[in-house]
N, C-alpha and C positions, 0 to 999 in steps of 0.2 A: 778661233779654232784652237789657237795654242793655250789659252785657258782650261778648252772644254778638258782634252789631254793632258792638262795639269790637274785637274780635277779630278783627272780618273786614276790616276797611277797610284795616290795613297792605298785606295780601294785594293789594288793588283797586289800590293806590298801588304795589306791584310789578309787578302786570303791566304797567302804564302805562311804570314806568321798561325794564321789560325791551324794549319796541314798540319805545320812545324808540333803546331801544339799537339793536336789529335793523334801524331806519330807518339811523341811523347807519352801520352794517357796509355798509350796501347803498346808499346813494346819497349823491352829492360833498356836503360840505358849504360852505356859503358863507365860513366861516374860511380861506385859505389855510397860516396855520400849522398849523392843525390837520387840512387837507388832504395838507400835504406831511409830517407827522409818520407820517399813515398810511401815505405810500407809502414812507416809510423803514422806518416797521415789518413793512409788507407782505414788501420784498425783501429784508428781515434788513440794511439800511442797506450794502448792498452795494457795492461800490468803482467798478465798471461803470454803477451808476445816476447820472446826471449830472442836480441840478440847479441851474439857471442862475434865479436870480430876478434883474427887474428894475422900474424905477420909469417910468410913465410919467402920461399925461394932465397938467392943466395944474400946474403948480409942483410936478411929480414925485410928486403923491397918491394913483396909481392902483398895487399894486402887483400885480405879477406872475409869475409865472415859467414857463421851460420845462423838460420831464423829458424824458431819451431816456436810451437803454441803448449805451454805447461801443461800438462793433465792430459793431453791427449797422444802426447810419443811416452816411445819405450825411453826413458833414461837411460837407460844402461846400454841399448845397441848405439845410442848417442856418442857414450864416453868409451863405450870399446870401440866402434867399428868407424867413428867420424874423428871424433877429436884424436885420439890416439894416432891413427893415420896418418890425418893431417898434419901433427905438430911432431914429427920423428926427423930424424933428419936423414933421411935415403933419400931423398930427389930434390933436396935444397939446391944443390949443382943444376940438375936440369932445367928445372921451374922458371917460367919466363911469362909474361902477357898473354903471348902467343899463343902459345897451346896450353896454358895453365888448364883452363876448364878439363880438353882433353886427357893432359894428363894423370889430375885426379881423378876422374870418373876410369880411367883405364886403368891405373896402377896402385892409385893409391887407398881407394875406396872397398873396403870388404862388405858392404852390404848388399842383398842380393838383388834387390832392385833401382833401378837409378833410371832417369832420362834428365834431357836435356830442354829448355826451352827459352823462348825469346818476347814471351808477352806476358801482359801484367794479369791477362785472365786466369790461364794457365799456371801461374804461379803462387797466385791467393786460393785458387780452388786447393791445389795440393796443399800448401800451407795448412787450410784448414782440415784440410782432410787427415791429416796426424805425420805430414811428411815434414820433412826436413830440407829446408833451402840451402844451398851453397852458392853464394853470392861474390864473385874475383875484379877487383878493381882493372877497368882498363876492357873489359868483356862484355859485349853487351848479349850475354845469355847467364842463365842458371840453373844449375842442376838440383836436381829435386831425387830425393836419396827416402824411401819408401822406411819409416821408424813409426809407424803406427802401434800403440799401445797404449796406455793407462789401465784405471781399474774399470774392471767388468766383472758382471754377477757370473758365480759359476754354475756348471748346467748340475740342473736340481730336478725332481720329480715333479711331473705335472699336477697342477692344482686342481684344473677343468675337465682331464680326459684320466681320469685315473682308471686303473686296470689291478684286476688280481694276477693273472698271468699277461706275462708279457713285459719286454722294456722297459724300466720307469724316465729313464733321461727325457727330458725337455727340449726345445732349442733357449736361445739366451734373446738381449737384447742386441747380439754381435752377427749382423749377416754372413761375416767369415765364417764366424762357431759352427752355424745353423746349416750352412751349406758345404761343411765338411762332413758335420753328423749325418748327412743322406749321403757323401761320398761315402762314410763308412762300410755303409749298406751295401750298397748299390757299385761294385766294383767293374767298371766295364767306362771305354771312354766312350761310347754311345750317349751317355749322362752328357746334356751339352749346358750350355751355361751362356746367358744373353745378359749383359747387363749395362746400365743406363741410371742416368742421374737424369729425378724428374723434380722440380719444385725450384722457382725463379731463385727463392733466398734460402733456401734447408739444403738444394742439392742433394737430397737424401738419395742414396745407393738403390736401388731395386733389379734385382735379377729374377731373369724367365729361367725355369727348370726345365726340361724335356728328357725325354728317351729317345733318340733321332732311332727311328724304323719302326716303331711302333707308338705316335704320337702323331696325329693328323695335322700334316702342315697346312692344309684351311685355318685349321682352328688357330695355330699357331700365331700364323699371319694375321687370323684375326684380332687375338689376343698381343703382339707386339704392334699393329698400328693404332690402337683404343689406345694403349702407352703413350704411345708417341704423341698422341690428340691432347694430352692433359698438359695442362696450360695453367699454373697455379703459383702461387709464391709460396705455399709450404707443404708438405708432406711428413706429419708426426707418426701417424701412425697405417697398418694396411688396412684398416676402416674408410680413410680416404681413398684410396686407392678403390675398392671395392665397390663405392656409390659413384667413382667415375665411371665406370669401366663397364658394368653392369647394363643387362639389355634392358629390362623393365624396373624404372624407381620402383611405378604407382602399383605397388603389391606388398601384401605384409607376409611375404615367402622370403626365405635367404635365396638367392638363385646363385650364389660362388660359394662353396666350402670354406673354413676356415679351423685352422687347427693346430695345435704346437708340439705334435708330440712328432717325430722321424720317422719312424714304421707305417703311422698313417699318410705319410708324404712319399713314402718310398713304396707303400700299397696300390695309390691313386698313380704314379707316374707309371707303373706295371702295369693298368687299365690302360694307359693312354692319355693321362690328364697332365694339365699342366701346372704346374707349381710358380707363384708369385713370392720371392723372399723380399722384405722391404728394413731395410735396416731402422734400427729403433727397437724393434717389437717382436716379441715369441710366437705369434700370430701368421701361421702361411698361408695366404688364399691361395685354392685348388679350383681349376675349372678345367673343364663347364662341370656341372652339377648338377645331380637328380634327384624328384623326390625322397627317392628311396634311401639313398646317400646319408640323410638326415637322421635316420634309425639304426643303422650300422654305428658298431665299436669294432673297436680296433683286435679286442677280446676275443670275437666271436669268431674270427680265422684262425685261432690259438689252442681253443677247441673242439671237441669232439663236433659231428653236423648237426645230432639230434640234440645235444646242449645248445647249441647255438639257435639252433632253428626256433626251438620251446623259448628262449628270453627273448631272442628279436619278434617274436611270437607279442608274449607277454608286454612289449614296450608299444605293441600296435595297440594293443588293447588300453593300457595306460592312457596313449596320445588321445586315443576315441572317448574315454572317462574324462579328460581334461578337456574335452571339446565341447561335451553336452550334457554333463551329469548333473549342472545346477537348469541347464534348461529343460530337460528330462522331466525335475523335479517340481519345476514350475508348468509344464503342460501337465502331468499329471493333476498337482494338486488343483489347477485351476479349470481344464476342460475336459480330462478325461478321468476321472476317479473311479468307472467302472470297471478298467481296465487292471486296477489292483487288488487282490483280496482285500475282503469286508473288514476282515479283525485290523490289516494293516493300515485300512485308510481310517477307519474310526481313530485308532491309535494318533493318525498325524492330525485328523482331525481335533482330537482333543487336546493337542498340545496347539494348534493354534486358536484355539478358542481364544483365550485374551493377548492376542498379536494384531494391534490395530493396522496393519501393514499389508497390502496384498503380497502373491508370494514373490513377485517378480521387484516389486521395491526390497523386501526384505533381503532376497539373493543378491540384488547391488550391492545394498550397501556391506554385507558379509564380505564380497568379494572386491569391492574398495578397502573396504578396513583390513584385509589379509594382504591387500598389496602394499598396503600403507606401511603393513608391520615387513613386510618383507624387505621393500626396498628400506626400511629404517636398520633391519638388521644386519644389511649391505654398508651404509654408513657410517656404522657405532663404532668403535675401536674392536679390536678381538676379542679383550680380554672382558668388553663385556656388552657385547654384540647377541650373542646366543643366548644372554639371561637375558635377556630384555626381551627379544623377540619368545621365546616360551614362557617367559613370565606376561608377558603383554597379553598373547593367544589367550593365553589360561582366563586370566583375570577377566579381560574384555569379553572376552563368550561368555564364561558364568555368570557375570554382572551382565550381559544385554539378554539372555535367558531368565533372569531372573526379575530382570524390567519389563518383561513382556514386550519385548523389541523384536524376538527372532525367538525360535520355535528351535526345538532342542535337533530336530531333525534337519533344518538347515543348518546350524552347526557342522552336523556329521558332512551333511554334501560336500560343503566348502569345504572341511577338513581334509578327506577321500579326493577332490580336486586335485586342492595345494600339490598332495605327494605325491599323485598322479602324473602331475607337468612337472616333477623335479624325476623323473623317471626316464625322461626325452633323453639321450646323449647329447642330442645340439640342444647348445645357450641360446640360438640363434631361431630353432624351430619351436621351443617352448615357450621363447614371447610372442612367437605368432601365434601361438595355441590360447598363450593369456588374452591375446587383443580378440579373436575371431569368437573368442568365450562369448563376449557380452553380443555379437551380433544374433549366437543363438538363445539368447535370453531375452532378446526382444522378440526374435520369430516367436518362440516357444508363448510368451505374452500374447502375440497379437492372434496366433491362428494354431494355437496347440503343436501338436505332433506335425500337422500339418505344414508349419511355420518353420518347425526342425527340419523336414526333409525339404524345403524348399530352399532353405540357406545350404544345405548340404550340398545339392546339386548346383548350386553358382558357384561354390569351394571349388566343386570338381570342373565345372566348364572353365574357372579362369584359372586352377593349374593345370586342364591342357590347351592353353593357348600361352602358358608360359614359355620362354628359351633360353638357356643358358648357352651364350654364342654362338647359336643355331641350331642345339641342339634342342630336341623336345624336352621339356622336363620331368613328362610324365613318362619318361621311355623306363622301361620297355614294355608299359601297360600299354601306352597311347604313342605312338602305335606298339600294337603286340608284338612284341620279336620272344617268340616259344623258345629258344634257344638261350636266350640271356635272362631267363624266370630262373633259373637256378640258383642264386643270388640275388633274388631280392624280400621277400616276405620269409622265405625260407631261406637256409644254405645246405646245397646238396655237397657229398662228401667232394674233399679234392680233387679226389682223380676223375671227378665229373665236369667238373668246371673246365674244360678244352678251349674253352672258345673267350676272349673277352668283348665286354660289348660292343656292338656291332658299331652305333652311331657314336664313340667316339674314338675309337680305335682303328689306326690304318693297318694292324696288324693284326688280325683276329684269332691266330692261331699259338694258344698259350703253354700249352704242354704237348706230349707224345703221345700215341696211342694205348693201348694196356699198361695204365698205370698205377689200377687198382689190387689191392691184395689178393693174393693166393692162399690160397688153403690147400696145404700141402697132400698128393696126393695119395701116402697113408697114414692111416689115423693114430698107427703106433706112436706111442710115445720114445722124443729123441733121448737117450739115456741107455742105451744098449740091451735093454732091458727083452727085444723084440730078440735075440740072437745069443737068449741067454742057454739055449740047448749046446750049440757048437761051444760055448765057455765052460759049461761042465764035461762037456767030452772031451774037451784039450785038457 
């Protein structure tokens, strides 16, 4: 027996060491060398980790030091507000073991954010995050002194969402930048701000935007536990974030907004929507999101209604030509030609006379070869990206016209397409319109017109069976809410809009009553001109 009991007590004495260790792995120790060895080993003793130790309290006995990562702190709030502090001599007398940590973070320290802490997770996260460690021999904590900075692009005009009137500022790559540029806006502490690091190894930053009293906390709640579900080791860009988060993959609709520009982000949280910043990227997802949504700029509240209403008008029209203008053209030519004047079909007729091609092989391939040049033109460098692609167009159309490959009139279709789907405002609806292009180019092939409106109507049953976090997608067609039509194919003047939409807005009442203009009630002109008898008789 007293074997078995000898046997067992090394075991007892390992697990002890193993705790001893795992305490270790997991919270600072009071050795500073043995603290600053860790964080060498931590970051593979990396070139970029900068540590700075020094000697403080009375006859230089207190040792210390600071860790930051090169290129991502401020230098300068470094050497004013850390080192300077630290290394002066006003509280050499005080300075002891004991409350050294305290007493820097209290007295000595001018930077405006600080905390404290006692584990190694908590200290490598801020580390990387652009802060500044303070590390005191004899202490088994550190203080973490908030010096984030380096260089960052500055806010420049949108590339994607450009506008004649109206704001030209951008957001940046800086979630701080991005979410001051809608504080600017948007003055009221109602604007709340939820934010969370998601991604096992990027830790990337991501904050929820809201309007607390007019922003539906279903949706809300919905939108911060989908967050909370994403389980991933990286987050570069709000492209991920957007295909986690999202009700339906299998659809080639956008169902979440995205967009860079602060006016459109500070428009959408005035409805009720909610804003995603994800740091990295100029790119803000806005949900939930409606059809409609997709065809609006930012422009068109800027303004007059009848100008707006005539171009968002004119861009319905656009998406409809980029939908089915090459399929159009193949039921025509192929099952219906009586349905065109006689001079006009002889005309196409005669130009495909030597097109050994039918018409629906020859519209692929035009409409492959124009995406070929398109995304080529995406690629190229700038400086000679846009000759290439109009010198490419040019050359390849007149040489396959003149191979008797394609017919001078398919040309024009694809042509009229192309500028068609660069018409959309969303990046994001106009590829749907390129992909959904070739489905009705095979109806239009197999069953003419017939073929076109049968694809049209599957368009339309699976966007309304879409949701963008519960919401309908095709609201307020599907279902009709008459009251929220005044904003969407049209836009009726301001002071008509009273109400916002119903299904995503817990607050639907948006302006006051009589808030349209007056026409004053005489028609004399203001200029004294009405009271010019009593001025000659004075």
């Amino acid at each position: 027996m007293s074997s078995f009991f000898k046997g067992r007590k090394p075991k007892k004495n390992q697990q002890s060491e193993n705790q001893a260790s795992d305490t270790s792995e997991e919270y600072i120790q009071r050795s500073l060398s043995v603290n600053l060895d860790m964080i060498r080993q931590k970051t593979g003793n990396s070139s970029d980790v900068v540590i700075r130790r020094l000697k403080m309290g009375k006859d230089a006995s207190i040792e210390t030091a600071i860790v930051y990562v090169e290129g991502i702190v401020d230098n300068q709030s470094i050497q004013e507000f850390l080192l300077q502090s630290m290394m002066k001599d006003d509280h050499k007398e005080e300075l002891n073991e004991g409350d050294a940590i305290s007493l820097i973070s209290d007295d000595m320290m001018t930077v405006g954010n600080m905390s404290s802490t006692d584990q190694w997770v908590e200290l490598f996260g801020s580390l990387m995050a652009g802060d500044t460690i303070v590390l005191v021999d004899g202490t088994a904590k550190a203080l973490s002194a908030c010096t984030k900075g380096g260089e960052t692009r500055s806010i420049s005009e949108s590339t994607t969402q450009m506008v004649v009137r109206g704001p030209k500022g951008a957001f940046t790559e800086s979630i701080g930048t991005n979410t001051a540029m809608v504080r600017r806006i948007i003055k009221t502490p109602d604007l709340w701000l939820e934010s969370m690091k998601i991604g096992r190894v990027t830790k990337t930053d991501v904050t929820l935007m809201y309007i607390h009293g007019i922003a539906n906390e279903e949706v809300i709640e919905e939108i911060r536990q989908r967050l909370k579900k994403i389980d991933i080791d990286s987050i570069l860009e709000s492209g991920y974030i957007e295909q986690l988060i999202e009700d339906q993959a299998m659809t080639p609709f956008p169902t979440i907004f995205n967009t860079e520009r602060p006016d459109v982000v500070a428009g959408n949280l005035f409805e009720g929507r909610i804003a995603i910043f994800v740091d990295g990227t100029p790119f803000v997802l806005i949900a939930p999101a409606l059809f409609i949504q997709f065809f609006q700029s930012a422009e068109d509240y800027y303004a007059r209604f009848d100008i707006a209403t005539s171009i968002r008008l004119l861009r319905i029209l656009m998406f409809t030509i980029s939908l089915i203008a090459p399929a159009t053209f193949v039921a025509v030519t192929t099952f219906h030609q009586e349905m065109v004047p006689t001079t006009l079909i002889v005309a196409i007729a005669a130009q495909r006379e030597s097109v050994p091609f039918p018409a629906f092989v020859e519209a692929l391939l035009m409409e492959i070869t124009f995406e070929i040049l398109r995304e080529a033109g995406i690629r190229l460098p700038k400086a000679i990206g846009s000759a290439v692609s109009i010198v490419g167009a040019l050359v390849i159309g007149q040489a396959a016209v003149q191979a008797s490959i394609v017919s001078p009139a398919m040309v024009i279709i694809v042509s009229i397409t192309a500028i068609a789907s660069f018409a959309t405002p969303s990046f994001d609806m106009a590829i749907s319109a390129r992909l959904i292009r070739f489905l009705f180019m095979i109806g239009a092939a197999t069953f003419g017109f017939y073929g076109i409106i049968l694809i049209f109507l599957l368009m339309v049953v699976h966007l309304c069976s879409l949701r963008s976090f519960g919401v309908p997608y095709m609201a307020p067609f599907a279902p009709f809410i008459p009251v929220n039509n005044k904003d969407t194919f049209v836009r009726l003047p301001w002071w008509t809009l009273r109400q916002r939409p119903r299904l995503i807005s817990a607050n639907a009442v948006r302006e006051g009553t009589n808030q349209g203009p007056e026409s004053p009630a005489s028609r004399t002109m203001v200029n004294g001109e009405g009271k010019g008898g009593d001025n000659n008789g004075s």
